[in-house]
DSSP file (Angstrom, degrees, kcal/mol; ACC not computed):
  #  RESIDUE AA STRUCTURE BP1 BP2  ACC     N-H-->O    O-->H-N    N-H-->O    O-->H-N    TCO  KAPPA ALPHA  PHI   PSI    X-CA   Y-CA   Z-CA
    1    1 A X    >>        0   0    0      0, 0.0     4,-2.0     0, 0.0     3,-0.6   0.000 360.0 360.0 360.0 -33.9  -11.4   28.9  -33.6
    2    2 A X  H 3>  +     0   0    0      1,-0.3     4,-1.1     2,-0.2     0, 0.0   0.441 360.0  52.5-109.6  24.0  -11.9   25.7  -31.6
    3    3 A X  H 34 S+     0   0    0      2,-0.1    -1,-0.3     3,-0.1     4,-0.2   0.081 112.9  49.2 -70.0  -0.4   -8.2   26.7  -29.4
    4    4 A X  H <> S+     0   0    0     -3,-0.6     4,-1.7     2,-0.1    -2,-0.2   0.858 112.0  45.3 -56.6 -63.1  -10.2   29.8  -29.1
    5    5 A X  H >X S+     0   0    0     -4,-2.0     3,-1.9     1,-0.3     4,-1.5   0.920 113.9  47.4 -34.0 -80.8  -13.2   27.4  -27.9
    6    6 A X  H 3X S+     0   0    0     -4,-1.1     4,-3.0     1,-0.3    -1,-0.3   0.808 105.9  59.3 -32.2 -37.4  -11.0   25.4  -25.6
    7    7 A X  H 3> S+     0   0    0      1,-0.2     4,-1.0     2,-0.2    -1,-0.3   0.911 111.9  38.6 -74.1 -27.5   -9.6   28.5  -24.1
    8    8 A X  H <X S+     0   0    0     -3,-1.9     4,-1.9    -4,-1.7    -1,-0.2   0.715 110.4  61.4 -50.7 -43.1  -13.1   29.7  -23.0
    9    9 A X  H  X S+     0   0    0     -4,-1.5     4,-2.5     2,-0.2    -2,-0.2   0.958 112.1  38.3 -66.9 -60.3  -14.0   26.2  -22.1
   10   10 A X  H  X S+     0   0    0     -4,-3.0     4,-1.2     1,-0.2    -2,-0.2   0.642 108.0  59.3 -56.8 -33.3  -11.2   26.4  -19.6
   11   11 A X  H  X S+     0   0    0     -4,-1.0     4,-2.0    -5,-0.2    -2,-0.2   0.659 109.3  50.1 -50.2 -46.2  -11.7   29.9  -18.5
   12   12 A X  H  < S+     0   0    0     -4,-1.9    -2,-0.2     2,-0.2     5,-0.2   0.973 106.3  49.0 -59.4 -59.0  -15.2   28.7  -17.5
   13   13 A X  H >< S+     0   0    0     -4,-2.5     3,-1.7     2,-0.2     4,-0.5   0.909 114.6  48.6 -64.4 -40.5  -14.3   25.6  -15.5
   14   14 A X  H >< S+     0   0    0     -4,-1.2     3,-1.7     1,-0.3     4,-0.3   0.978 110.8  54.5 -46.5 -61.5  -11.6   27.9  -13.4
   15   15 A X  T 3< S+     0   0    0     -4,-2.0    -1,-0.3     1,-0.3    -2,-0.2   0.452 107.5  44.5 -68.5   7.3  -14.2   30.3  -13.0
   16   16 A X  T <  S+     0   0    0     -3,-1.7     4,-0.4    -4,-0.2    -1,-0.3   0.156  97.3  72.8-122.3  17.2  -16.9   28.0  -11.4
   17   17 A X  S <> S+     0   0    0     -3,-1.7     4,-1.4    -4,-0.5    -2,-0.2   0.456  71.1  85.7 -97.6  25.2  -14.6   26.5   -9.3
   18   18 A X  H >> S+     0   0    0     -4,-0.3     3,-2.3     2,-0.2     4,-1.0   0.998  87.5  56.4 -66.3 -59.2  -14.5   29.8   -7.2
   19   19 A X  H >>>S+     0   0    0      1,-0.3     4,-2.2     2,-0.2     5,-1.1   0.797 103.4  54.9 -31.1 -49.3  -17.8   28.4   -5.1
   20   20 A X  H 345S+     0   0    0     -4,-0.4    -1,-0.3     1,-0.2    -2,-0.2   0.819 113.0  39.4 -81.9 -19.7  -15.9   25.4   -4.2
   21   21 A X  H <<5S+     0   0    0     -3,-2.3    -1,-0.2    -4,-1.4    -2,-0.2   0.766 125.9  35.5 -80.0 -10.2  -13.0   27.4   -2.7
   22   22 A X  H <<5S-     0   0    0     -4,-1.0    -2,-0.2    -3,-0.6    -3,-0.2   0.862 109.7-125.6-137.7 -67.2  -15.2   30.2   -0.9
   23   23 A X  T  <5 -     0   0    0     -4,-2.2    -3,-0.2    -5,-0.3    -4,-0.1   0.711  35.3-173.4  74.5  54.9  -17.9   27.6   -0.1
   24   24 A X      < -     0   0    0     -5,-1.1     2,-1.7     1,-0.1    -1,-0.1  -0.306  35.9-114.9 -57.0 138.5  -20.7   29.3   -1.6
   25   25 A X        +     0   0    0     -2,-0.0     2,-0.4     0, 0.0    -1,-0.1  -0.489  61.5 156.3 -65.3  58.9  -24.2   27.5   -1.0
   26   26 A X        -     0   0    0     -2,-1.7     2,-0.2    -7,-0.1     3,-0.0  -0.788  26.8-156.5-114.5 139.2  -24.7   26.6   -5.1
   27   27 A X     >  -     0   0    0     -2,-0.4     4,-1.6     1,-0.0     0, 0.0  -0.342  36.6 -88.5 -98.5-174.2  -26.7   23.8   -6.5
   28   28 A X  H  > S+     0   0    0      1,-0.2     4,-1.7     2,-0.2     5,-0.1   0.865 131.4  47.4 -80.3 -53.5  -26.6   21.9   -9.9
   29   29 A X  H  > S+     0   0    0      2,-0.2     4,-1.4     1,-0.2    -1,-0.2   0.630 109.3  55.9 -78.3 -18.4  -28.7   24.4  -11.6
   30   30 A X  H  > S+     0   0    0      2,-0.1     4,-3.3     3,-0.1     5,-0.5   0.928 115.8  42.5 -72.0 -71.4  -26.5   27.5  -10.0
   31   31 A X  H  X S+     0   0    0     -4,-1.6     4,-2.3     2,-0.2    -2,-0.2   0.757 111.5  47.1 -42.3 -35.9  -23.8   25.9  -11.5
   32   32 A X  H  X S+     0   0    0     -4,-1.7     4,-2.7     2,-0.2     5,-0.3   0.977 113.6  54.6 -69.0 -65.6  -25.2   24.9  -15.0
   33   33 A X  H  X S+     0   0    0     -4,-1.4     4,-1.9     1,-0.2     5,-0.3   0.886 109.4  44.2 -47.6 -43.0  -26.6   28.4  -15.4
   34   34 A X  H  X S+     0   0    0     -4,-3.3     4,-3.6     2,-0.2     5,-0.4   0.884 108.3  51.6 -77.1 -19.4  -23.6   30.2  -14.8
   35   35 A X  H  X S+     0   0    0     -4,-2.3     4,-2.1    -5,-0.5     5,-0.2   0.989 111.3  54.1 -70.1 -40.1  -21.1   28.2  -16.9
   36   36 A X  H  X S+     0   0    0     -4,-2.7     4,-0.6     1,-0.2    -2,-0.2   0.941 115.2  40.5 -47.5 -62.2  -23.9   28.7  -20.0
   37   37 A X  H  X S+     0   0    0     -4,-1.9     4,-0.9    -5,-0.3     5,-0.4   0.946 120.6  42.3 -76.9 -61.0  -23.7   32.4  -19.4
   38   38 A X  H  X S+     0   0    0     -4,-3.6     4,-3.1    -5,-0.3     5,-0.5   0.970 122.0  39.8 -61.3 -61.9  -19.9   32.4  -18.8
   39   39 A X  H >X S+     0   0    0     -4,-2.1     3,-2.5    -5,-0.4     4,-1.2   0.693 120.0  48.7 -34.1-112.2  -19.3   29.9  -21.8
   40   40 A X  H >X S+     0   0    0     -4,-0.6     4,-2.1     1,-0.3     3,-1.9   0.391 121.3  34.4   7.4 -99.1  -22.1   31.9  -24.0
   41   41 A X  H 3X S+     0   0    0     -4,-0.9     4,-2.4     1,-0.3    -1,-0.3   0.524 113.6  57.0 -55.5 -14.0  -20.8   35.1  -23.3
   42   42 A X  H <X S+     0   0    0     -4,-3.1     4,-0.7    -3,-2.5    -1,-0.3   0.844 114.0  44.7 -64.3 -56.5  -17.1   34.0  -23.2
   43   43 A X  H <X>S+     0   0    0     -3,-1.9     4,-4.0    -4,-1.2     5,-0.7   0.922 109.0  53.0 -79.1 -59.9  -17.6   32.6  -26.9
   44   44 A X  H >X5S+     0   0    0     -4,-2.1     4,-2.9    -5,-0.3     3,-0.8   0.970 107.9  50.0 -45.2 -71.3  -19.4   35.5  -28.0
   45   45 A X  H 3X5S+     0   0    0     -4,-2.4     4,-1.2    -5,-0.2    -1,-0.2   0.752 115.7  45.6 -35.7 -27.6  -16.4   38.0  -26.8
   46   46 A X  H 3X5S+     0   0    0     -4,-0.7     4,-0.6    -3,-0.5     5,-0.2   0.640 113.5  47.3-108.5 -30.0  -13.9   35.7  -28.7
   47   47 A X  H XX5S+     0   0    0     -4,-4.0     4,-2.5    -3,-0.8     3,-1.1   0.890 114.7  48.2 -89.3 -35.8  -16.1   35.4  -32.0
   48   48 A X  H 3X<S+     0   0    0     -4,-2.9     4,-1.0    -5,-0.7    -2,-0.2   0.840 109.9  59.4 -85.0 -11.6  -16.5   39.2  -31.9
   49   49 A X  H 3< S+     0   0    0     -4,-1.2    -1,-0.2    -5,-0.1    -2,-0.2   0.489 110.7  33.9  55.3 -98.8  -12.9   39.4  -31.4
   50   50 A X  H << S+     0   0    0     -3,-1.1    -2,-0.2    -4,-0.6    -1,-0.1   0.622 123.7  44.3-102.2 -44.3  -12.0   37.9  -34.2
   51   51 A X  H  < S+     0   0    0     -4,-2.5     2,-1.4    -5,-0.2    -3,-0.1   0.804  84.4  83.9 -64.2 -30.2  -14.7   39.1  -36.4
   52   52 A X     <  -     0   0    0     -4,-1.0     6,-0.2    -5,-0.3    -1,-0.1  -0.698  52.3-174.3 -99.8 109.8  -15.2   42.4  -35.9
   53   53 A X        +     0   0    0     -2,-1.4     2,-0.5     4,-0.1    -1,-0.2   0.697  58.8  81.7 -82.0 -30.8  -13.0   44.2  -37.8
   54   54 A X  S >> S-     0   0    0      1,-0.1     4,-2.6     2,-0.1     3,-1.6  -0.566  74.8-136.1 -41.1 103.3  -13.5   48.1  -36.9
   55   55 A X  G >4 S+     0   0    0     -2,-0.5     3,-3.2     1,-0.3     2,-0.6   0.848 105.1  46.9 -39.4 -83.7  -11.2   48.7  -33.1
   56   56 A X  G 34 S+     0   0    0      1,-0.3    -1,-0.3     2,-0.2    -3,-0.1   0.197 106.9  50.6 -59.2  18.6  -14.6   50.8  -32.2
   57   57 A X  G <> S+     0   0    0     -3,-1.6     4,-1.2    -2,-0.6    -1,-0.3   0.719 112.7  45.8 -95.3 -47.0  -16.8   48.7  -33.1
   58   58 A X  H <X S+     0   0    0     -3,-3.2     4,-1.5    -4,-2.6    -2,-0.2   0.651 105.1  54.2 -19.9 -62.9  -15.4   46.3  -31.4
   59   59 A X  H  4 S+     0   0    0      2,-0.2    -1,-0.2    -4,-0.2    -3,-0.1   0.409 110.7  55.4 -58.4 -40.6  -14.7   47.8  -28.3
   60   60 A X  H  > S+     0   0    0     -5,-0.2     4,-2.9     3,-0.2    -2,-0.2   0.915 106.9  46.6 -59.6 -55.5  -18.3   48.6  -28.5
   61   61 A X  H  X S+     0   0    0     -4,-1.2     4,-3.5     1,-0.2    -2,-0.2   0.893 113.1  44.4 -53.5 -46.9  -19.6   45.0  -29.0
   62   62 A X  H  X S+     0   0    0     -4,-1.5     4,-1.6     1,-0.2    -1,-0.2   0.676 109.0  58.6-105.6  17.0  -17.9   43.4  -26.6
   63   63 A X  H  > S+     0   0    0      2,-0.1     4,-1.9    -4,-0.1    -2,-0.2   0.944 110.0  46.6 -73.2 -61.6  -18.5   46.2  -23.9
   64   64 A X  H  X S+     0   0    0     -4,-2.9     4,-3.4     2,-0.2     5,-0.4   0.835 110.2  48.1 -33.9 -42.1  -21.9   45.6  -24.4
   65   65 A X  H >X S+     0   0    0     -4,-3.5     4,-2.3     1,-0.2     3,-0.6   0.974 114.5  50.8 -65.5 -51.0  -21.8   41.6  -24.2
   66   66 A X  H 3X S+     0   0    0     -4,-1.6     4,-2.3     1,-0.2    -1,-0.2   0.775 112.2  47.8 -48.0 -39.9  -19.6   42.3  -20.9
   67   67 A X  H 3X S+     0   0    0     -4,-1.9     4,-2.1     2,-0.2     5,-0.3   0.984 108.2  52.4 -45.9 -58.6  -22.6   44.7  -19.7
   68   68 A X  H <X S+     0   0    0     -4,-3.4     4,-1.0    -3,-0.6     5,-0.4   0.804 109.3  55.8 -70.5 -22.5  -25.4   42.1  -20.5
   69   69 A X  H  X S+     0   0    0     -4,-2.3     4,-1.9    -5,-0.4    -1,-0.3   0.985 103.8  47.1 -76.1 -37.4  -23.2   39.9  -18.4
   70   70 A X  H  X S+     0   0    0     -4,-2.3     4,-2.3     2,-0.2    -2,-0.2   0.863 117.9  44.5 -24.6 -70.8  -23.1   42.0  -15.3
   71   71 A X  H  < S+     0   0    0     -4,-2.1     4,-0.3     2,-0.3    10,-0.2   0.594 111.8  50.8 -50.7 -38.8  -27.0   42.5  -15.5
   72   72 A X  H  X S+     0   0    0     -4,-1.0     4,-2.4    -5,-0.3     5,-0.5   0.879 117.6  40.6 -66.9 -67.6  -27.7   38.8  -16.2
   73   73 A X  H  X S+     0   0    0     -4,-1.9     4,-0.9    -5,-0.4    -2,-0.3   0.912 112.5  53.7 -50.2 -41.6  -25.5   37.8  -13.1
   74   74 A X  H >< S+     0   0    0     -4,-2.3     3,-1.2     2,-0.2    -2,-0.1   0.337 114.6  48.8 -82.0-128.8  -26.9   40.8  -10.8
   75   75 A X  H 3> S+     0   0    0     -4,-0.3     4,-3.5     1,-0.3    -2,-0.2  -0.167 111.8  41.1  13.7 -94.8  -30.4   39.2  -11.8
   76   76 A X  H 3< S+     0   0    0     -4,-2.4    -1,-0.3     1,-0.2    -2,-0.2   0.606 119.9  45.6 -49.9 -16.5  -30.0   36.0  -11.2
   77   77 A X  T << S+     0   0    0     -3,-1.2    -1,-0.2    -4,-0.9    -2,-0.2   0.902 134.9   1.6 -88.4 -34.3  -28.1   36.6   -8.1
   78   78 A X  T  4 S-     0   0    0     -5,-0.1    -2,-0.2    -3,-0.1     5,-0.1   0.437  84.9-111.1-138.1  -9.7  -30.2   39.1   -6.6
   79   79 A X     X  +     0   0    0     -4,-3.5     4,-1.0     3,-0.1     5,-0.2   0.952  55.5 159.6  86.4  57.9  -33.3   40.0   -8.5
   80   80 A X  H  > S+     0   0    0     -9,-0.2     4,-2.9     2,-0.2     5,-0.4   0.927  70.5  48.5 -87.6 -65.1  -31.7   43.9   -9.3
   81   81 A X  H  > S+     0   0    0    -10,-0.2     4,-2.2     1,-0.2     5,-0.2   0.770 112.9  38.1 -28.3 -76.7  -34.0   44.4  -12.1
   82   82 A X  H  > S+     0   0    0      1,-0.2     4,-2.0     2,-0.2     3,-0.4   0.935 121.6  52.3 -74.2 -56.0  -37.3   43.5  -11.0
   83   83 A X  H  X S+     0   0    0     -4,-1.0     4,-3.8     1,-0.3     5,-0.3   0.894 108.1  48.6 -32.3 -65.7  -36.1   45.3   -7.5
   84   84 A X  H  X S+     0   0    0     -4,-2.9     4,-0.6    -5,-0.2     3,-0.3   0.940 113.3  46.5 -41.2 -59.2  -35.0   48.5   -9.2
   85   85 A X  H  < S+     0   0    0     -4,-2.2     4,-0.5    -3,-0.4    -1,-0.2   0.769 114.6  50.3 -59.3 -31.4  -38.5   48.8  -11.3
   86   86 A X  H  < S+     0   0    0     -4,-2.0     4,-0.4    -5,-0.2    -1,-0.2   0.826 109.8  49.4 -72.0 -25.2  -40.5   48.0   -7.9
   87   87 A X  H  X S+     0   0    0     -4,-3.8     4,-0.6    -3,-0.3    -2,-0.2   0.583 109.8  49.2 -89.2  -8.5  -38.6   50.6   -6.2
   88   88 A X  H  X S+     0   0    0     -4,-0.6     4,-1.9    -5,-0.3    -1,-0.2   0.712 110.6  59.0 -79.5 -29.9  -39.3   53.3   -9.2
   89   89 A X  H  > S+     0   0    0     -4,-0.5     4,-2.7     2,-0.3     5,-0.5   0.693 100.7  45.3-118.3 -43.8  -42.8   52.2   -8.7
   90   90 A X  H  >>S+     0   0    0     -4,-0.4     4,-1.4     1,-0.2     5,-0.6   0.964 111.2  54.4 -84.5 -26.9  -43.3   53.0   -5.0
   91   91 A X  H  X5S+     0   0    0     -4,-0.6     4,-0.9     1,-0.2    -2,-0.3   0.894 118.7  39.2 -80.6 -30.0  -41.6   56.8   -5.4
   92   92 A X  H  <5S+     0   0    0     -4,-1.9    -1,-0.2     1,-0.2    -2,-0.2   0.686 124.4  36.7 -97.4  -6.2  -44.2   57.4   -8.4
   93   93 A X  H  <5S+     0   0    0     -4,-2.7    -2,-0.2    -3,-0.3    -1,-0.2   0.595 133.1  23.6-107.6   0.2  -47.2   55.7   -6.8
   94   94 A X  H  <5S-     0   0    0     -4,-1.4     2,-0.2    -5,-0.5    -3,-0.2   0.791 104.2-106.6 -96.7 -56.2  -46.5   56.9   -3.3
   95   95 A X     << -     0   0    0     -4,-0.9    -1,-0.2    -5,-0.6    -2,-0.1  -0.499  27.4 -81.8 125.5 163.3  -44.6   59.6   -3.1
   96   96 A X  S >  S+     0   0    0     -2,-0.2     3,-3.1     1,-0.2    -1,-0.1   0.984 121.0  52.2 -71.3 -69.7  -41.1   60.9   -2.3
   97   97 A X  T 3  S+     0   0    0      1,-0.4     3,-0.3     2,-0.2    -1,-0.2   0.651 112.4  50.9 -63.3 -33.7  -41.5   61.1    2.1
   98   98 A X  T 3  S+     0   0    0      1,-0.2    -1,-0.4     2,-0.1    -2,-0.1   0.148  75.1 109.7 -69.1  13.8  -42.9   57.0    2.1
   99   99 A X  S X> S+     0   0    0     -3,-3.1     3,-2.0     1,-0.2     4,-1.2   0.782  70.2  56.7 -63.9 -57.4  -40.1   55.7    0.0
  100  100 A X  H >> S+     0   0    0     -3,-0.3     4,-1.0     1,-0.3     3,-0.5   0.908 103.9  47.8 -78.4 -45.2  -38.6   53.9    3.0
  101  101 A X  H 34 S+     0   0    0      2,-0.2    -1,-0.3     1,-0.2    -2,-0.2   0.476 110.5  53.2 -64.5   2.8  -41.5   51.8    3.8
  102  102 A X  H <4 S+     0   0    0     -3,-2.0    -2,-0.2     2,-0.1    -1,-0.2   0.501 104.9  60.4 -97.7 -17.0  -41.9   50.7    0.1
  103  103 A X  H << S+     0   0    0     -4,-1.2     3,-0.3    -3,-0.5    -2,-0.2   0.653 102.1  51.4 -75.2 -16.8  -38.4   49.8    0.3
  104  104 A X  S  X S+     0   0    0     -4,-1.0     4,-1.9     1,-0.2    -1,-0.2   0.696 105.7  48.8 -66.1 -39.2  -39.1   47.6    2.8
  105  105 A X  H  > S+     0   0    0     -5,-0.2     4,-0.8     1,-0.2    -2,-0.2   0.509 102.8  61.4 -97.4  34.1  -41.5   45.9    1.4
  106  106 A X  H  4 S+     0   0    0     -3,-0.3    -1,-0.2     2,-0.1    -2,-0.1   0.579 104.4  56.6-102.0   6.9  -39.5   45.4   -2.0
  107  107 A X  H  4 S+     0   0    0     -3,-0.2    -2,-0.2    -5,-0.1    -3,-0.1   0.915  99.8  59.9 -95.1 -62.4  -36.9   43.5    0.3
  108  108 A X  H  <        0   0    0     -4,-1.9    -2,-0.1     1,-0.2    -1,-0.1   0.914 360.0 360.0 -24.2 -78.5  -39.5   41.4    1.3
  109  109 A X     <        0   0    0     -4,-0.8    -1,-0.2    -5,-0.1   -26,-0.1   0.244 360.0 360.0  28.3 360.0  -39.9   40.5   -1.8
């Protein structure tokens, strides 16, 4: 388990130095949040792994974790969630034929 650890540990630091090669505009707090999430969910793949002894069951679990990482990251990068629900929001209080001018103001936003 903890050469599992390390190998996630290392997998993390590789993966946040992509920003410094690409020269992404990220602060300390860009950074901290995405190594927890990659670490976190990195550990989590590796313990269910090991653990889960069913293939499909498996294969299930750690599709899901990989999902709830996707969704966490499109969040925090862009606000998809809240966006998506605002944009449900203007076709059911609005109407189909104003759709594009509620979509403007969920870009505002």
């Amino acid at each position: 388990m903890k050469n599992n650890i390390s190998r996630v540990a290392l997998i993390t630091i590789a993966l946040l130095m992509i920003p410094f090669v690409f020269q992404w505009p990220w602060g300390v707090i860009d950074f901290l949040l995405m190594g927890t999430l990659i670490f976190g969910i990195g550990s989590l793949v590796t313990y269910a792994a090991t653990k889960v002894k069913n293939t499909k069951q498996r294969i299930v679990v750690i599709v899901g974790l990989l999902v709830l990482f996707f969704v966490l990251w499109a969040q925090m990068a862009v606000g998809l969630v809240g966006k998506m629900i605002l944009g449900a929001e203007c076709v059911i209080q609005r109407g189909l034929p104003e759709v594009i001018n509620c979509a403007d103001e969920v870009r505002q936003l």
